[in-house]
N, C-alpha and C positions, 0 to 999 in steps of 0.2 A: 518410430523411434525418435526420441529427442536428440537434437544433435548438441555436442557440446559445447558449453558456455565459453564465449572469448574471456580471455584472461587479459584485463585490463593492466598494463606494470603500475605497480602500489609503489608510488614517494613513500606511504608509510612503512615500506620495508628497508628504508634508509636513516641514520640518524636525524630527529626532528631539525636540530640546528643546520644541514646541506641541505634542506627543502624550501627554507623559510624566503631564498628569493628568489624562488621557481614556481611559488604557489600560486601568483596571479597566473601564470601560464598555465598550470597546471587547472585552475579555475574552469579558467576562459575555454578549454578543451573541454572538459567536462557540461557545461555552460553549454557548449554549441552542438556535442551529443544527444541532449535530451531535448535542444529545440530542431533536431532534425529532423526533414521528413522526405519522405521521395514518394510520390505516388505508385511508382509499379512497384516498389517491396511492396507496400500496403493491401496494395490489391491484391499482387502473388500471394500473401500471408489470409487473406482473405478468400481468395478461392481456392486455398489447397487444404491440407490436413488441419481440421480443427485443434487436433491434439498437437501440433508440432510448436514450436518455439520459434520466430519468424528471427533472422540473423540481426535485424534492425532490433527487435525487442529485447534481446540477449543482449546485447552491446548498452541497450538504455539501463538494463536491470541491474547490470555490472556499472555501473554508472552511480545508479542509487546506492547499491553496496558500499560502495567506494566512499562517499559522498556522507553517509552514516556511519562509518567509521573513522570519516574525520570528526565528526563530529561528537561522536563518541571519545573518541580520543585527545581532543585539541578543538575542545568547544572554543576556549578563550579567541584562540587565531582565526576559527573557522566564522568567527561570529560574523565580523562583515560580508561575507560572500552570504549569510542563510537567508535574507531576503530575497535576493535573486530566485536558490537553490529550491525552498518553500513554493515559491512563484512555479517554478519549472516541474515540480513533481506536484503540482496541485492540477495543472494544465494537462499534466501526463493522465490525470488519472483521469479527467475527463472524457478521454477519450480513448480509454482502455474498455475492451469489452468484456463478454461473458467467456469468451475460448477460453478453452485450459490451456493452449499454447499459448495466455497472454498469461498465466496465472505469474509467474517466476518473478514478472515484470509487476504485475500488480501488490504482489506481499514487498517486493523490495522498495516500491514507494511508499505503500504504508509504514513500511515500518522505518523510515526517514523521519515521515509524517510523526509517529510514534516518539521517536526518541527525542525530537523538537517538545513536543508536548511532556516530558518529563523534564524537561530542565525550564531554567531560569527564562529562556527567550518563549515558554507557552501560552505570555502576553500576546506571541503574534497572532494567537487564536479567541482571542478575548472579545472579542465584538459579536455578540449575540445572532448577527447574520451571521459570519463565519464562521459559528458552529450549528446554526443553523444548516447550513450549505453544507459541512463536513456532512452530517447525518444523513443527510438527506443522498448525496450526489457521493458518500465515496461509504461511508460505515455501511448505511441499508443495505446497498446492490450487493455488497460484498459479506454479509449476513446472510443472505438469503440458503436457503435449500436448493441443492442441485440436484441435477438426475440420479450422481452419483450418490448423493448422499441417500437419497430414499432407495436408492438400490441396499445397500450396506443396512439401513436399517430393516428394510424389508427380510432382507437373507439374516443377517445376525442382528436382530436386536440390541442384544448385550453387549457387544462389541463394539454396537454405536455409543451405545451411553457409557462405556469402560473409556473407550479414546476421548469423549467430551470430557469426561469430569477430572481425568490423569493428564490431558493434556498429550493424550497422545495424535491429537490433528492440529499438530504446530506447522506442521508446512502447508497449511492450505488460508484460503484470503479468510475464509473465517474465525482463523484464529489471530489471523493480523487485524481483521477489523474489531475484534473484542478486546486486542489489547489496545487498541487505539483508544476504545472507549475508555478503558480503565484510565490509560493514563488523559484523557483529556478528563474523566472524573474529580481524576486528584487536585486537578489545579482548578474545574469549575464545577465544583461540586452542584450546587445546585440546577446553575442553567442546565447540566449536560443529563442531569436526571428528570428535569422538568421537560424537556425534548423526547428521553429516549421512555419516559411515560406515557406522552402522548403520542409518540409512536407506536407504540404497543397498542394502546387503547383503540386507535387509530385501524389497526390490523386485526384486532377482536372482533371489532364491529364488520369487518368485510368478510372475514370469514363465517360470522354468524348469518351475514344476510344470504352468504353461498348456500349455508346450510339449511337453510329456508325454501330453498330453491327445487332441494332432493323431491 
């Protein structure tokens, strides 16, 4: 059973103008949650229920929520802190696994990552490494087929391709990393098409030589 998500207190449930010289503090807290680490959660989180939501990764994912809703909301003020925040949830994602206990944590950084990439600041992904490196180290892993998923198609077929195409597998990393793509699309059209072609190409060829194999 997943346990429930800590409730961060939201400034943005205050009027903007009583927050505005709180926010470095409010930052810098934020800031020092996603660079935390403690070895024995980790390890605890790693040797018990794969499916569980570890207390350290709940607290980071409430973190990114938070952190994407200022930014959603109050791009203009939030601008100077998104260097850091960028930094912080790129590092996150690093080193976020495949567990479905880490999933909550993994769509909440993507989808930071995401709404960066639809605004004005998706210069900060403009250097053809960096989107290089996106694709590679956080869109693929997070594209991938799971056990789960070839269960569901195995069992209903139609049900797999009704929630693909309606949109009804929004809460899972796959449909955070697809919108990732979209919006890093918008702003680099050709690099991010020129990458995620030869990825594909890339993955044609390996599953062909599998098939060679039979």
């Amino acid at each position: 059973v997943q346990q429930p998500r800590p409730l961060l207190p939201l400034p943005l449930l205050l009027p903007w103008q009583l927050m505005e010289g709180q926010l470095d503090e409010w930052m810098d807290a934020f800031h020092a949650m996603l660079a935390f680490s403690h070895p024995g959660l980790t390890a605890a989180d790693a040797a018990g229920d794969p499916e569980r939501e570890g207390a350290l990764d709940a607290v980071k994912a409430a973190v990114c929520d938070n952190i994407n809703l200022f930014m959603e909301m109050n791009e203009e003020e939030f601008a100077k802190y998104l260097q850091t925040f960028v930094t912080d949830v790129w590092h996150l994602l690093m080193q976020v696994s495949n567990r479905p206990g880490q999933d909550n944590l993994a769509m909440a950084a993507i989808r930071f990552l995401t709404t960066v990439a639809r605004s004005v600041h998706a210069k900060l992904f403009a250097d053809p490494s960096v989107l290089q490196q996106i694709c590679e180290s956080i869109i693929l892993p997070n594209l991938r087929v799971r056990d789960e998923d070839e269960e569901l198609f195995e069992m209903n077929p139609i049900e797999y391709i009704r929630r693909d195409i309606e949109g009804g597998d929004s809460d899972t990393r796959r449909r955070a990393a697809a919108d990732l793509v979209k919006a890093l699309a918008g702003a680099f059209d050709a690099d991010v098409t020129a990458l995620c072609t030869g990825y594909v190409s890339a993955l044609l060829q390996v599953r062909a030589r599998a098939a060679c194999k039979w």
